[in-house]
Structures are given as structure tokens and as C-alpha cells.
C-alpha positions in Angstrom: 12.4 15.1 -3.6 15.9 15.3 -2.1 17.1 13.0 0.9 16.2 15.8 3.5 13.0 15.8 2.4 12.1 12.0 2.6 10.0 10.4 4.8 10.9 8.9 8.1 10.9 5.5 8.0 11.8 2.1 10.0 13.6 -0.4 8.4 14.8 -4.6 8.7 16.0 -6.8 6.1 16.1 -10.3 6.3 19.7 -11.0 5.2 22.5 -9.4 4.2 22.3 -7.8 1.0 18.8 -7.9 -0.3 17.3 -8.5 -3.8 13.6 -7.1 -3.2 12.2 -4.5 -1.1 8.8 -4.4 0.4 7.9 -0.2 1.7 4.6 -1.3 3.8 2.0 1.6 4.4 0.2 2.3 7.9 -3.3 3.2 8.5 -5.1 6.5 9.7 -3.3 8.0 12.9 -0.7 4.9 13.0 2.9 4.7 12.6 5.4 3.1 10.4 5.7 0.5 13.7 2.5 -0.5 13.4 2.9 -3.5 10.8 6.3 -4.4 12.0 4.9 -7.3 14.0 3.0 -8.5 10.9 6.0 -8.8 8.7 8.0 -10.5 11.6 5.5 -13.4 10.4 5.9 -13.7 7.1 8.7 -16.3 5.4 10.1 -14.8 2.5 13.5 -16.8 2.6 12.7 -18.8 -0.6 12.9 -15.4 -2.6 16.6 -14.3 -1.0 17.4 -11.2 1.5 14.5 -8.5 1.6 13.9 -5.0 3.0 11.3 -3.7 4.8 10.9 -0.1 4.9 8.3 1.4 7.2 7.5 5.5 6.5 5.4 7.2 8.9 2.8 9.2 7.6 3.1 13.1 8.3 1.0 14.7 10.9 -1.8 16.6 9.9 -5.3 17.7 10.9 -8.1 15.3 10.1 -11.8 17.1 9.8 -13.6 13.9 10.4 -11.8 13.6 13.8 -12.4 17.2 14.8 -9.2 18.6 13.3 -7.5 16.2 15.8 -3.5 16.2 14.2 -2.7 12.8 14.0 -0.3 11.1 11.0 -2.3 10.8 8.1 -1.5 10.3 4.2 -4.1 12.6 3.2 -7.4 14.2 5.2 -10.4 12.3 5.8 -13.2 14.9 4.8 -16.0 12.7 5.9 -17.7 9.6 6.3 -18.0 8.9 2.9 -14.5 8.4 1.9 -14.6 8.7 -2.6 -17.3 11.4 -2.4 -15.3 14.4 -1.2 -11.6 13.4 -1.3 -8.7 15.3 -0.5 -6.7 14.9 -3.8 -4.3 17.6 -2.8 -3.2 15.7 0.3 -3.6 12.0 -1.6 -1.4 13.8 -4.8 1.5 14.9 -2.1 1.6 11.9 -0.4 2.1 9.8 -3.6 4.9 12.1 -4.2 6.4 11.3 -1.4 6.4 7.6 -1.7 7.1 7.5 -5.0 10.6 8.9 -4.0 11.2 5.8 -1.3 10.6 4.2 -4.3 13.1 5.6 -6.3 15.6 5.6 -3.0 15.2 1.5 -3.1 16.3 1.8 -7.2 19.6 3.9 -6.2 20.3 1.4 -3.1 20.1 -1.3 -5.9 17.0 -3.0 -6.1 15.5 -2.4 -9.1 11.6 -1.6 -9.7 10.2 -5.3 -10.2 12.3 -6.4 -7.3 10.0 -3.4 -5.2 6.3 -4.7 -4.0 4.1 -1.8 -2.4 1.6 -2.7 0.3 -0.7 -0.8 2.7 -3.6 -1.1 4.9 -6.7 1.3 5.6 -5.5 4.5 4.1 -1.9 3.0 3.2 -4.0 0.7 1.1 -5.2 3.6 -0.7 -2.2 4.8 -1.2 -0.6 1.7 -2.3 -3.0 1.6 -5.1 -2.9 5.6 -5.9 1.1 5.2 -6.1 1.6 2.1 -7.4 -0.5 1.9 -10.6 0.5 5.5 -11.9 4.4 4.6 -10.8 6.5 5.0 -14.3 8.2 2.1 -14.2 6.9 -1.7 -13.6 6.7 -2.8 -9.8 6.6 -6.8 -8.4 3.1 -5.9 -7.0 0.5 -4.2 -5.0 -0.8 -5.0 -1.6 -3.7 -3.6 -0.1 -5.7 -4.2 3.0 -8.9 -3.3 4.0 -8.9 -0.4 2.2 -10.1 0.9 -1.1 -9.1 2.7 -4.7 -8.8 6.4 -4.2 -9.5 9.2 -7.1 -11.2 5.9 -8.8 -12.4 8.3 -11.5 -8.7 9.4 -12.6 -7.0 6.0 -12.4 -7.9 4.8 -16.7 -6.3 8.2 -17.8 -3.2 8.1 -15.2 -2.5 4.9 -15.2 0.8 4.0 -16.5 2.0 1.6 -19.2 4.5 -0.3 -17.1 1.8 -1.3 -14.6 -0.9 -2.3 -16.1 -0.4 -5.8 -15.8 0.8 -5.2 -12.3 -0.4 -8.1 -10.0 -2.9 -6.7 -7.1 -4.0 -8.3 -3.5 -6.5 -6.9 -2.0 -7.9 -8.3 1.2 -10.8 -7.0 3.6 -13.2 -8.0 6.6 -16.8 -8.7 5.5 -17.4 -7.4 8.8 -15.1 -4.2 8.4 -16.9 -0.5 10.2 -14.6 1.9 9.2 -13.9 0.7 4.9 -17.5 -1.2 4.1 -16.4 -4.2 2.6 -18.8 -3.1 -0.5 -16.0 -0.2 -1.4 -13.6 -2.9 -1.0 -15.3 -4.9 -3.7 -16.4 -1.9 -5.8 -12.3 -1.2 -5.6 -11.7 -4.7 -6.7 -14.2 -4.6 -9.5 -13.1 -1.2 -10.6 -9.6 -2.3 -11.4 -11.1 -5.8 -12.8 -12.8 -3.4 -15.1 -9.3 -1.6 -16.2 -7.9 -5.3 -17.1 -6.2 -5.4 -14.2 -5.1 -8.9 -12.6 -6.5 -8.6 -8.7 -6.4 -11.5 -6.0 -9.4 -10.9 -3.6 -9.8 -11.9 -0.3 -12.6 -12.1 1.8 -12.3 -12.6 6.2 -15.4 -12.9 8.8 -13.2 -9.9 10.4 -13.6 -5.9 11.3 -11.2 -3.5 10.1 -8.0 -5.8 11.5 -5.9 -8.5 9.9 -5.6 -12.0 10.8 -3.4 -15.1 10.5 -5.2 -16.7 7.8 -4.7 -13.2 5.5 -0.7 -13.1 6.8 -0.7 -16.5 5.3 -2.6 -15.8 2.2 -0.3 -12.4 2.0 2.7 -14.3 2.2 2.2 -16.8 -0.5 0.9 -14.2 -2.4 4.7 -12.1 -2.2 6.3 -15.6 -2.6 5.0 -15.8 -6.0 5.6 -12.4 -7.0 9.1 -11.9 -5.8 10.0 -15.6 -7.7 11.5 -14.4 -10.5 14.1 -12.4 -9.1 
């Protein structure tokens, strides 16, 4: 994917020249904005400079919402979100963050020094992205979301991240992701051999200070060895 062709994104670091990179995903009908006030929380000074980069999603139709064009990593076909899915859409989008990925590498920072995180259907894509990503990534972050084309992930996963460190984090109380896909997600990768930090909050589909907190620490310990 060439530079014209990249996503739009927003961007901060949090010194000059930084080490590690952190490309944070928005939800359904969001924008890359949307988490900038949750990373303005988070102390990562003990790991050196970092990047954010924000993409927004691109607009598209979403059936569930009427066909309402909103931005969206991928179409929401119904209320049950693994039964029909739109792989064609989740497959493209991957595509395209795989290459802010590889834009970090040529700015520098090299894959282990990159963490992806997402919420809702950034989380999905998080996981879809990260875990079939060639090379080995600092980590995973997903909120309140779940593990999309669960049934492909064993045969596409690749060697450099299987050991990837995972945090996943939802509301017990969440309407829109059931906090049981959230745990069928978690148990799904546990299954894989994969190493996942889970979280549980008396919360709907939202964050809140005490999963900030539990974020942060989280990055501090995967960004440590840099």
C-alpha cells in the first residue's frame, strides 16, 4: 500500500524522538479523535518517547444501521456479530493497518517497539491484525470487543506472534459486545496457547479509570525492554 493510499490518522508523541509506537483503533461510527483523551491519561515516561497514531476508519454503509454511512473497519451484518461476518471488509481493513504498521518500521521503530490496541470494532481488528502480522509486535490491546473470523485465526496465525502478549478488557454490563463473546474471545486464544490478561468492569460498552490504569501498567511492562 503506497503513502497515498494510507489511512488518515492523528498523531502525538510524548517526546522527541520516540522508541515505541502505539496505533490505537476506534469503535463503530467513531474517529481516530475519539481515544485521544484516554491516552492523554496514560504515563508512559518510564519506557522513553512514544507515538500515538490515531487512523480513522473509512466510511462505509453499515446494514445493521440501515445502510447509514458512517466510518467503520468492516460492515456490521447483524446483531450477531461472528455468525455472518463481513470478511471481505475485516481482510481490507487489516490490510490497511498492517501498512501503518510497516510506516512506524520505516520511521524507525521497529516491530516489538509497536503495541496495537483497539476498542469495540478496533478491538477486533487489533486482534485480526495483530496475530496474523509477519513479524513479532510488543502487544495487543483490546477493549470491549471480541476475536473476529475466530475460526481462521490457528491456520493464519503467524509464528512471530504467537507468544504475543494480549489485554483484553470488557464491561460485565456491556449491550452492544455481550461480555460472554468477550470471554469466549479470551478463552479462544487461551485455547491457541496464547498469553491473555483479562479484565472484567461493572461497566456498559465504555471505559473507565480503573481499566486506563490497568491499561497503562499493562503497556509499561510490555514496552520495558526497549
Amino acid at each position: 500500500m503506497n503513502a497515498a493510499s494510507l489511512l488518515e490518522t492523528l498523531e502525538g508523541q510524548t517526546g522527541e524522538h520516540p522508541n515505541a509506537a502505539i496505533i490505537v483503533l476506534h469503535g463503530l461510527g467513531a474517529d481516530g479523535g475519539d481515544f485521544v483523551p484516554v491516552c492523554e491519561e496514560l504515563d508512559l515516561d518510564a519506557v522513553g518517547a512514544v507515538r500515538f497514531v490515531f487512523p480513522h476508519a473509512p466510511v462505509r454503509p453499515v446494514t445493521i444501521n440501515g445502510g447509514y454511512r458512517m466510518r467503520a473497519w468492516y460492515d456490521i451484518l447483524g446483531a450477531d456479530l461472528q455468525r455472518r461476518e463481513d470478511e471481505a471488509g475485516l481482510r481490507a481493513s487489516q490490510a490497511a493497518i498492517a501498512a501503518l504498521i510497516e510506516r512506524e518500521r520505516e520511521r524507525g521503530i521497529p516491530a516489538h517497539r509497536i503495541v496495537l490496541a483497539g476498542f469495540s470494532q478496533g478491538c477486533a481488528m487489533t486482534l485480526m491484525t495483530g496475530l496474523r502480522y509477519p513479524e513479532r509486535l510488543a502487544g495487543l490491546a483490546g477493549m470491549s470487543g471480541y476475536l473476529p473470523l475466530a475460526a481462521t485465526t490457528a491456520a493464519e496465525r503467524s509464528d512471530a506472534n504467537r507468544e504475543v502478549p494480549v489485554f483484553l478488557a470488557h464491561g460485565t454490563q456491556d449491550p452492544v459486545v455481550a461480555v460472554e463473546r468477550g470471554r469466549a474471545s479470551r478463552d479462544a486464544l487461551g485455547a491457541l496457547g496464547q498469553a491473555v490478561e483479562w479484565h472484567e468492569y461493572p461497566m456498559e460498552h465504555a471505559v473507565c479509570g480503573e481499566e486506563i490504569a490497568d491499561l497503562n501498567r499493562w503497556l509499561l511492562h510490555v514496552l520495558a525492554d526497549g
